[in-house]
C-alpha positions as CSV (number, residue, x, y, z in Angstrom):
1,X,0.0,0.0,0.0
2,X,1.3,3.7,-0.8
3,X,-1.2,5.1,1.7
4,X,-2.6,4.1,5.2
5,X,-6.7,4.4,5.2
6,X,-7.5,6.1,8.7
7,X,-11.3,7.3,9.6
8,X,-10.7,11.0,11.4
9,X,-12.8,11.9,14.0
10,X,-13.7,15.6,13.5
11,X,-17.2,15.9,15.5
12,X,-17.4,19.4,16.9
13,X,-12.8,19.8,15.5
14,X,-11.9,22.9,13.7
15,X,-11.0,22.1,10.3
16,X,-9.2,24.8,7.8
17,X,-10.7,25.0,4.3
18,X,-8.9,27.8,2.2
19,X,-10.6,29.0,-1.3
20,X,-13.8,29.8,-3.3
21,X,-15.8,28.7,-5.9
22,X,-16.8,25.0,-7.6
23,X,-13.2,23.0,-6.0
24,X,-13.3,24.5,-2.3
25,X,-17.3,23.8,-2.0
26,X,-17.5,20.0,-2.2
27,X,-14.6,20.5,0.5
28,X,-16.7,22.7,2.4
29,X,-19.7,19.7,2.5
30,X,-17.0,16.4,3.2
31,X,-16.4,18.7,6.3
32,X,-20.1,19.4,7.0
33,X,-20.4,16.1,7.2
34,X,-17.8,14.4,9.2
35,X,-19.3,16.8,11.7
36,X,-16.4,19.5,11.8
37,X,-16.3,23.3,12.7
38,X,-15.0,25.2,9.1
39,X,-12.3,27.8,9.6
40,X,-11.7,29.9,6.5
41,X,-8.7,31.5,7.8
42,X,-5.3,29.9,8.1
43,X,-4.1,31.8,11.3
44,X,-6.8,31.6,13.3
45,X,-7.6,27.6,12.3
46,X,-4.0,27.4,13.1
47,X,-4.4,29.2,16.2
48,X,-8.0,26.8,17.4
49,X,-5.5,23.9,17.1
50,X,-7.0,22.5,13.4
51,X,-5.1,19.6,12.7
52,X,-6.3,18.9,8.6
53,X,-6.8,21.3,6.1
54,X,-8.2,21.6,2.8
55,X,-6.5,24.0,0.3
56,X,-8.8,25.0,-3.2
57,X,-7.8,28.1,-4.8
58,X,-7.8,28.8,-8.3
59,X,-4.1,30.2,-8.3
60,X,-1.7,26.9,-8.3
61,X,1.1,29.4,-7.1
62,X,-1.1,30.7,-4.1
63,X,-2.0,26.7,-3.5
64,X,1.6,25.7,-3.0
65,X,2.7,28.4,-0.6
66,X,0.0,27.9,1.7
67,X,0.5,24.3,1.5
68,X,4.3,25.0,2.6
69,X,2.8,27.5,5.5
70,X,0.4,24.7,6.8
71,X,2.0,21.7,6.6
72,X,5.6,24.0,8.8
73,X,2.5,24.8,11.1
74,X,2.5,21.2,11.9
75,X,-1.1,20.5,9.4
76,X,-1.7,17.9,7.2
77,X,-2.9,19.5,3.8
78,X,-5.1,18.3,0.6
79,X,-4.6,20.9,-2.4
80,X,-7.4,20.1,-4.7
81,X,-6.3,18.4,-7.3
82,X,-2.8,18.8,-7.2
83,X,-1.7,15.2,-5.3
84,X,1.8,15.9,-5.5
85,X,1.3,18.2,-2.5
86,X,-0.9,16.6,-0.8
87,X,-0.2,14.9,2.7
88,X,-4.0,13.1,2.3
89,X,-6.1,12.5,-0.2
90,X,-10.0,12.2,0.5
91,X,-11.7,9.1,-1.1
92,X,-15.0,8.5,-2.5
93,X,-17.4,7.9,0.2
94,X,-20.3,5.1,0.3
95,X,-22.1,6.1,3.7
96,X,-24.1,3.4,5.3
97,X,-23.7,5.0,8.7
98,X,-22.0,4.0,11.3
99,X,-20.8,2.0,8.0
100,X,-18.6,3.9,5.8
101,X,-16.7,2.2,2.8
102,X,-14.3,4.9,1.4
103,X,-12.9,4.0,-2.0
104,X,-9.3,5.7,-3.0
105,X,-7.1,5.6,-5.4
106,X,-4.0,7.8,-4.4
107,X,-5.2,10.9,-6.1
108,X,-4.8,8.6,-9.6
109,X,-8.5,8.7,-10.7
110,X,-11.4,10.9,-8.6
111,X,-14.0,9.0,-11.7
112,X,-12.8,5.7,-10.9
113,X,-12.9,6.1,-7.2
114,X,-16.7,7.3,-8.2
115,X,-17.6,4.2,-10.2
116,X,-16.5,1.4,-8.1
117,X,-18.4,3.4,-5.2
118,X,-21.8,3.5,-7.3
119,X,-21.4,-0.3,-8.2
120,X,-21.0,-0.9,-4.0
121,X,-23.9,1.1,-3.5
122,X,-26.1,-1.4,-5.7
123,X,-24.8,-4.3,-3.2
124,X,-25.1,-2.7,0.4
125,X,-28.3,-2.9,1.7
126,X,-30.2,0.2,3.2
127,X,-30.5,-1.4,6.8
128,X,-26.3,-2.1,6.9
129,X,-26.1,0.7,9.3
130,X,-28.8,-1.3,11.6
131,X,-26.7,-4.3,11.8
132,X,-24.0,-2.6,13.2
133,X,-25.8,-1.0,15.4
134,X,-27.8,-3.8,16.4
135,X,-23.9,-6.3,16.7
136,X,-22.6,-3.1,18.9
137,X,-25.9,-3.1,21.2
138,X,-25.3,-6.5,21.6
139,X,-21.8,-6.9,22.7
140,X,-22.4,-7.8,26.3
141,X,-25.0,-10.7,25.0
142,X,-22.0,-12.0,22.5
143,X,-19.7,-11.9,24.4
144,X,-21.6,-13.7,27.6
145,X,-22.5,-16.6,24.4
146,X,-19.1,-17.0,23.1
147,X,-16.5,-16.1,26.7
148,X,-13.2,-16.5,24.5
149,X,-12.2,-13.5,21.7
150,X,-11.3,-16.3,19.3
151,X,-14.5,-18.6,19.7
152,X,-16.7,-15.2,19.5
153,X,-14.5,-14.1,16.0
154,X,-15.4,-17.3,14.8
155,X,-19.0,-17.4,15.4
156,X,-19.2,-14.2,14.3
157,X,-17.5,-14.7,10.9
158,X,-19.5,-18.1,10.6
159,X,-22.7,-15.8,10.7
160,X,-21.6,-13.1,8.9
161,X,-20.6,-15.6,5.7
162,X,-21.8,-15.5,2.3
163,X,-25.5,-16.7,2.9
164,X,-25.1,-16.4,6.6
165,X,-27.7,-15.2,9.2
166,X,-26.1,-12.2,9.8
167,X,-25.1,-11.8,5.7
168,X,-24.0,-8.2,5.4
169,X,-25.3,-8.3,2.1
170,X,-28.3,-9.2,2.5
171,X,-31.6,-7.1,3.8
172,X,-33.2,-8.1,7.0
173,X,-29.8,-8.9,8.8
174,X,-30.9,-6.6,12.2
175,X,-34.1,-8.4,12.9
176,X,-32.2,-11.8,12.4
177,X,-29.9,-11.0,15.5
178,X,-31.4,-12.3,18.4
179,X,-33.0,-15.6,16.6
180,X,-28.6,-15.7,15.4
181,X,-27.6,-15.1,19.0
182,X,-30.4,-17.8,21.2
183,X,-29.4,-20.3,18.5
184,X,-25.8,-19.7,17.7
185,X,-24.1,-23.4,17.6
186,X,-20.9,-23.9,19.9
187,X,-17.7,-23.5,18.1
188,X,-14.7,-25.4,18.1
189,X,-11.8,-23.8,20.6
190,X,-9.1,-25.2,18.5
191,X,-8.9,-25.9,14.6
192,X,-5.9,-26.6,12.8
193,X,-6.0,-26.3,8.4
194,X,-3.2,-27.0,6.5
195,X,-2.5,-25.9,2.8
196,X,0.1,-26.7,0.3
197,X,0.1,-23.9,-2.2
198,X,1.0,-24.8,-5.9
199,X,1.8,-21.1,-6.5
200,X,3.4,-17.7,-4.9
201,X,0.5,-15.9,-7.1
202,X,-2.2,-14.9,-3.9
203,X,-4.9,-15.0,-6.8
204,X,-4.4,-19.0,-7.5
205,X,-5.9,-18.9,-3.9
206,X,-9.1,-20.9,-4.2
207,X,-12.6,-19.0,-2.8
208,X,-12.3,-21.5,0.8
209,X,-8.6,-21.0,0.7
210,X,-8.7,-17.7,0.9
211,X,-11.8,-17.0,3.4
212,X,-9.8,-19.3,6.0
213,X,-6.8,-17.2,5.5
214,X,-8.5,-13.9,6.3
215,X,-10.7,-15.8,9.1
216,X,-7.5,-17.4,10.8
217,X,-6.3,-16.8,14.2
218,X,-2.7,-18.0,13.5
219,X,-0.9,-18.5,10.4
220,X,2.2,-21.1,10.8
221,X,3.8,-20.2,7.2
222,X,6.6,-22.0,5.2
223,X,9.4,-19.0,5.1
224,X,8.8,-19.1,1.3
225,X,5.3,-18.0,1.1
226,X,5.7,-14.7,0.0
227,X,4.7,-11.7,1.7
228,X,1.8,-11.1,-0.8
229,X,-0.1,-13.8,0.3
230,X,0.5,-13.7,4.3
231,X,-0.7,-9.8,3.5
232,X,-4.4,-11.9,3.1
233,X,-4.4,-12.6,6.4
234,X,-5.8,-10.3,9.4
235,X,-3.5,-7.7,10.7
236,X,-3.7,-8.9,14.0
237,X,-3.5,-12.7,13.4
238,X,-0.4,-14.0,14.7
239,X,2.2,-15.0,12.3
240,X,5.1,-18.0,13.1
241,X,7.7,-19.4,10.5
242,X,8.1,-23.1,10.3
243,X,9.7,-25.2,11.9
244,X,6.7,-23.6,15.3
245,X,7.9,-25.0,18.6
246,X,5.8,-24.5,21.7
247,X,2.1,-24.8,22.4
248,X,-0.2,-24.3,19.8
249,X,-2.0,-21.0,19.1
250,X,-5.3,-20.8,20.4
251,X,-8.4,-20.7,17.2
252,X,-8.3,-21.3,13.9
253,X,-4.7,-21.9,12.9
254,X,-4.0,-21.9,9.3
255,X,-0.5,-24.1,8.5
256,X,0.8,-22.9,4.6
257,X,3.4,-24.9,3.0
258,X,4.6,-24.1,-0.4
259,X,5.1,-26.6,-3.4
260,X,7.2,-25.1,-5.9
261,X,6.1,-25.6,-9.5
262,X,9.2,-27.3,-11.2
């Protein structure tokens, strides 16, 4: 990845947006939005403690020094349109909220950012935002059900699956919860999966291999998988390099082994 994906919390922030006209409004909204308190001067947004801002003018020399003045103020800056001085770059937003899928492509294409948003927006149902409301409300109830953080991920992803009871994808999902949660099945404490990969490619993964991987718990990994395929895996799933001494990893541990194609 060229660029880290972070959500900002600006409810109630000051938030500097600098210009006029058709490229500083739609600025002016994104900020509306999120919640945020628009400064239209740089000193005194500077002076409230604004950490973002949002640069617009029409004058591309007038753009770049008060990107230079911001950024030596300790901000980071978006110039409209101009990603070689920009510190962020604001994605296109699908808002299901509190669900929010932000599409980005570096600056490279705003349109195509657009697109493949309007094609998500066809799949995401209108009641998305309920489920997760409904799964946060529910926490204490979940987490009574399933005690351990690994048995509860589980049963979680197990609902949440393609044609699932909890199917993000699918309408109806909030007022499926509680039938989901008085007749979730027990899950397994401990699974252990192995695969022996025929390729370094990650997309020669097969459909199951590659649900597992991003479900696991633990990945025990030949040292010549390549990187690209352990990136398929959860952040926070724990990561060991063959030969693993010591007990094994609590979950669903995923074992990869590699067979190089002669």
């Amino acid at each position: 990845m060229q660029s880290l994906p972070l959500f900002h919390q600006l409810t109630g922030k000051p938030v500097i947006v600098l210009g006029e006209g058709d490229m500083a409004e739609p600025k002016r909204r994104l900020v509306e939005r999120a919640g945020a308190h628009i400064i239209t001067d740089m000193q005194t947004g500077i002076d409230e403690g604004a950490r973002i801002a949002f640069v617009a003018h029409d004058d591309a020399a007038m753009c770049e020094a008060d990107a230079i003045r911001l950024r030596c103020a300790g901000l980071l800056v978006n110039v409209v349109d101009r990603p070689d001085l920009c510190d962020f770059t604001t994605p296109s937003i699908l808002d299901r909220d509190p669900v929010l899928v932000a599409v980005g492509t570096g600056g490279a294409s705003a349109g195509l950012a657009k697109q493949l948003r309007l094609r998500l927006e066809k799949l995401l149902p209108a009641d998305l935002g309920q489920l997760a409301e409904r799964l946060f409300g529910a926490r204490d109830a979940i987490k009574a059900r399933f005690p351990a953080m690994p048995d509860r991920r589980r049963a979680l992803d197990d609902a949440m699956r393609e044609g699932g009871p909890l199917d993000p994808l699918r309408e109806g999902g909030p007022a499926r919860l509680d039938d989901w949660l008085e007749g979730a099945d027990e899950v397994t404490s401990s699974q252990r999966i192995t695969f022996t990969l025929t390729s370094d490619d990650p997309e020669d993964l097969t459909l199951r291999q590659a649900r597992l991987l991003g479900s696991a718990d633990a990945i025990i990994a030949d040292p010549a998988i390549p990187a690209e395929i352990l990136a398929r895996a959860r952040a926070d799933a724990q990561r060991f390099f063959q030969p693993f001494e010591g007990s094994e990893p609590d979950g669903l541990v995923i074992v990869l082994n590699i067979e190089k194609l002669q």
